[in-house]
C-alpha positions in Angstrom: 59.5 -4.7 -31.1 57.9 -1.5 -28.9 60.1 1.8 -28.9 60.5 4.1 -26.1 61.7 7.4 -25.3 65.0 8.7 -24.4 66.6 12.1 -22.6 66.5 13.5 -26.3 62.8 13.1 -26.9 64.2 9.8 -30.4 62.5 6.3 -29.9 64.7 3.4 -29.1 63.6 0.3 -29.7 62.8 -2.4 -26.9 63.2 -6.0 -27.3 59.1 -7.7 -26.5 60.0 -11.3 -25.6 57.7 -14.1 -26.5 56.0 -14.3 -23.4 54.9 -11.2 -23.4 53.7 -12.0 -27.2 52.1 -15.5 -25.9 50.2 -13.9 -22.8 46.6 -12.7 -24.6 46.4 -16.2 -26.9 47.3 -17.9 -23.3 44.5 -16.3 -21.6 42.2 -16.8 -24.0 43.0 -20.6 -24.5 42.8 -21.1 -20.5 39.1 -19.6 -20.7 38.3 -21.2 -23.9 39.6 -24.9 -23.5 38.2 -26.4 -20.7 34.5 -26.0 -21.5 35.1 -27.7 -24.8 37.0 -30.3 -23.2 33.8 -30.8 -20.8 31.8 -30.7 -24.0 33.6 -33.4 -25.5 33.6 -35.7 -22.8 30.1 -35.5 -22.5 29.1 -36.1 -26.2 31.8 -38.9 -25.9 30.1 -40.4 -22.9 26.7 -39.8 -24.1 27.6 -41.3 -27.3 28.8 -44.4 -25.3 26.0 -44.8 -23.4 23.5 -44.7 -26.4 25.6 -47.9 -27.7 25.6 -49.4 -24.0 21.4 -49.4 -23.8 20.5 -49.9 -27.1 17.6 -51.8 -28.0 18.1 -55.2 -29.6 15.2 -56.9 -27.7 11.8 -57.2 -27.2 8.2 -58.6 -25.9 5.1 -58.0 -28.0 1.8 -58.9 -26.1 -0.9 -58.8 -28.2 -3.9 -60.8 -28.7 -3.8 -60.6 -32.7 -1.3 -62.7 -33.8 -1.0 -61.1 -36.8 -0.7 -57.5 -35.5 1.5 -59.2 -33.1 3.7 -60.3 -36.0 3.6 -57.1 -37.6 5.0 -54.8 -34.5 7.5 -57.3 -34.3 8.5 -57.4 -37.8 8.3 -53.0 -37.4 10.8 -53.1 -34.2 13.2 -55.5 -36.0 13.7 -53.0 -39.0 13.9 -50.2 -36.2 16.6 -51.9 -34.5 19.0 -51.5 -32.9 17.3 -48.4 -31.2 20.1 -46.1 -29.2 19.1 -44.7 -25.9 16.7 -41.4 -27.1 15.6 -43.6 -30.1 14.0 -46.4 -27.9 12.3 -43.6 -25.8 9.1 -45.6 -24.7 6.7 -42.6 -26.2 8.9 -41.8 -29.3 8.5 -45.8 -30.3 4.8 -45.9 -29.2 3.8 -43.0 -31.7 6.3 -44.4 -34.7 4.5 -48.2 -34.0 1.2 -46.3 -33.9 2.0 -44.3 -37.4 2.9 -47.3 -39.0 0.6 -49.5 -37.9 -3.1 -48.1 -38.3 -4.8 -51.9 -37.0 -3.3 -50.4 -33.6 -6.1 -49.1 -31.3 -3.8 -48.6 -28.1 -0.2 -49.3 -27.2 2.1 -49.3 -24.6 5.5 -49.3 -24.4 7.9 -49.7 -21.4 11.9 -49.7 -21.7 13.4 -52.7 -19.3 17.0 -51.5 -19.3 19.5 -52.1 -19.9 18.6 -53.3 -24.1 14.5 -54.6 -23.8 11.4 -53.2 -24.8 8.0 -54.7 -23.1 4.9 -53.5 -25.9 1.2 -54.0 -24.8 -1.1 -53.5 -27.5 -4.5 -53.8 -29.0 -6.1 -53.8 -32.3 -8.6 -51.6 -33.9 -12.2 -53.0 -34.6 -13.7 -52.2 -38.0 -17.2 -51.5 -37.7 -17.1 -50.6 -41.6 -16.4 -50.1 -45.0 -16.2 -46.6 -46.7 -15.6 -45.7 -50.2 -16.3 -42.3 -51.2 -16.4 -43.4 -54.8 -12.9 -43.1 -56.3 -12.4 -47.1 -56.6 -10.9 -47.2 -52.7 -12.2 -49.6 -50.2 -11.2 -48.2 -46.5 -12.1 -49.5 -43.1 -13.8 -47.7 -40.7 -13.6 -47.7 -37.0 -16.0 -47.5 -34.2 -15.1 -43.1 -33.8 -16.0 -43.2 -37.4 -12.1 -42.4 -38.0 -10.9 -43.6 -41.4 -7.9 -45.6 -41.0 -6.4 -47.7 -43.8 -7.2 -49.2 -46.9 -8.7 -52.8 -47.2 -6.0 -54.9 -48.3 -5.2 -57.4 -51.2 -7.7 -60.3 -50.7 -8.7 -59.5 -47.1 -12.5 -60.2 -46.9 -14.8 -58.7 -44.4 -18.4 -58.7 -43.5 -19.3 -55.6 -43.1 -21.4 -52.7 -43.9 -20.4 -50.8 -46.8 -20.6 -46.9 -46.4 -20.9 -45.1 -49.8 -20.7 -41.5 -49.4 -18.2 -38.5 -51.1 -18.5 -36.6 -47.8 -16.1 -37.7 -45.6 -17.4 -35.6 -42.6 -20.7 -37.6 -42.9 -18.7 -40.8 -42.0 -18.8 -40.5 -38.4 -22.7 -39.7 -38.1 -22.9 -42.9 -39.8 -20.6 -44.8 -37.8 -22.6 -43.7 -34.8 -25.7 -45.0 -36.1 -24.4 -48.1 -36.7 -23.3 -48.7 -33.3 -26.6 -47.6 -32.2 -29.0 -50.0 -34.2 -26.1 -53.1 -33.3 -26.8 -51.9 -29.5 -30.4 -52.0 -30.7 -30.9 -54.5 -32.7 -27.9 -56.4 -33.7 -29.7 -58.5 -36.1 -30.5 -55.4 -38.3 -26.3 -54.7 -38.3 -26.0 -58.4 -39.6 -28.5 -58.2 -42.0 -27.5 -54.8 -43.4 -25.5 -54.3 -46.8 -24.7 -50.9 -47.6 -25.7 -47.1 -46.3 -25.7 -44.8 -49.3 -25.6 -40.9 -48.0 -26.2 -37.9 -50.6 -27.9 -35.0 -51.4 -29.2 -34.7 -47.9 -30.8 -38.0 -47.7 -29.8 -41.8 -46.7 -30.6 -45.0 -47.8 -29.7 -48.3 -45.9 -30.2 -51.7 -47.8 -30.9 -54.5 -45.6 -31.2 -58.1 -46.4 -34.1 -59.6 -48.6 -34.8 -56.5 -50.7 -35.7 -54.7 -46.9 -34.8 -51.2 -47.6 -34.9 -47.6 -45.4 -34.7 -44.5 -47.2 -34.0 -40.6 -44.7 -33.0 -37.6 -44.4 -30.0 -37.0 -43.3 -30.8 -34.3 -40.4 -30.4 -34.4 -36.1 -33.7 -36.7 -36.1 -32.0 -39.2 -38.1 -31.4 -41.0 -35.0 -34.8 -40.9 -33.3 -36.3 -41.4 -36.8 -34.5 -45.2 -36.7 -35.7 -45.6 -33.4 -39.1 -45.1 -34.5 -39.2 -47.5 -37.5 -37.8 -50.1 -35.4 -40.7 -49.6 -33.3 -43.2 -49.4 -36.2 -41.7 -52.5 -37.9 -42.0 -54.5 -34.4 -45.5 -54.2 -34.2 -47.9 -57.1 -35.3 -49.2 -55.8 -38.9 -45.5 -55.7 -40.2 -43.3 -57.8 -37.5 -42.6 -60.8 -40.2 -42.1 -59.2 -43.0 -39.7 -57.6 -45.7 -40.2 -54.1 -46.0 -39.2 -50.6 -47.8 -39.8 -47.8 -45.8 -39.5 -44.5 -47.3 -39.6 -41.5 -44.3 -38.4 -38.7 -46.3 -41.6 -37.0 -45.6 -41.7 -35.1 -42.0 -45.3 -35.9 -41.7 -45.9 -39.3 -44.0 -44.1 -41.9 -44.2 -44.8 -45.0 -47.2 -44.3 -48.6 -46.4 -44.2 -51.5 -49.2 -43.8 -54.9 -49.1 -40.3 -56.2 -51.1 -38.3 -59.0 -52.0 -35.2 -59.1 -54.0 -36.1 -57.5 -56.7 -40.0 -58.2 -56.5 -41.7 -54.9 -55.3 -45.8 -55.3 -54.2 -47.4 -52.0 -53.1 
């Protein structure tokens, strides 16, 4: 209740009714409400259309079955995928994080509830182990990308080294003698790396021992050459080219050394 004035200077009081009392909460209400009612139909519609184009289906194209089997079996525990969720790019990189075998992959939304997923595998070029029990595989880049598995076989070369940044060096040799000279590729068992030198065991007791340095490359070439030529071309050798200006050649097999 307000008071006002009268002739003799005394406050009477003056009846406030209540919608005077009611006006500021009013206002406020009229400025406040109507955005949140906006806000709430839109989370209510967006919420309604990320149960209206979910994911629930899908087409995997790839030409590894069991990859194939695998991105499959990865979208069915994803499922179902609500509208941001089945984002092509978002479910490319998840597929890609939890499946290392994939090399590329592409994924396209066919609306309203499909995926369509292109992909390919990884190639192995090799095994690493860097000596603390682990077999891994190795790719083409040299990247390291998962651990061989429970009784999976494979015929490749085996890369012993602790350095991990000598890995891709390596890997980039090995495509370069299978561009070369595939047959030395198949016939090769292990590279071991260390202390600033290589060693690459080939089949037959055949053996190359390096340094590991920016002629490494050129240095290959040039045994490859030396072993092609008539004195040495059909036989089993160990070539030691440590030395920068003299190399030592012997004659091996198995275990059998003649100098």
């Amino acid at each position: 209740m307000a008071r006002r004035r009268n002739g003799g200077n005394r406050m009477k009081p003056v009846a406030v009714g209540w919608r005077q009392r009611m006006a500021a909460p009013l206002a406020l209400l009229r400025r406040v409400v109507p955005p949140l009612l906006l806000v709430a139909a839109a989370a209510v519609g967006l919420w309604q259309l990320n149960g209206a184009l979910a994911v629930d289906r899908w087409q995997v194209r790839c030409d590894d079955k069991a990859l194939r089997a695998a991105i499959s079996a990865r979208l069915e525990q994803m499922a179902p995928l609500g509208f941001v969720a089945g984002y092509p790019a978002l479910v490319a990189r998840r597929l890609a994080r939890l499946e290392p075998d994939i090399a590329t992959i592409e994924v396209v939304r066919v609306l309203p509830n499909r995926l369509r997923v292109r992909a390919t595998i990884r190639q192995p070029v090799a095994l690493w182990t860097g000596g603390d029990g682990r077999v891994m595989l190795v790719d083409g880049a040299g990247a390291i990308y998962r651990p061989l598995r429970r009784g999976e076989a494979r015929d490749l070369p085996l890369l012993r080294v602790r350095d991990r940044a000598l890995v891709p060096s390596l890997a980039r040799l090995l495509d370069h003698l299978r561009a070369k000279r595939p047959q030395l590729t198949a016939a090769m068992s292990e590279m071991i790396a260390g202390d600033g030198q290589l060693r690459i065991n080939l089949a037959r007791g055949a053996q190359w021992r390096l340094p590991l340095d920016d002629a490494l490359v050129s240095r290959v070439d040039h045994i490859i050459a030396l072993l092609g030529e008539r004195p040495w071309r059909h036989g089993v050798w160990k070539v030691d080219a440590r030395l920068r200006d003299r190399w030592f050649i012997r004659a091996g097999s198995g275990d059998r050394e003649v100098i």
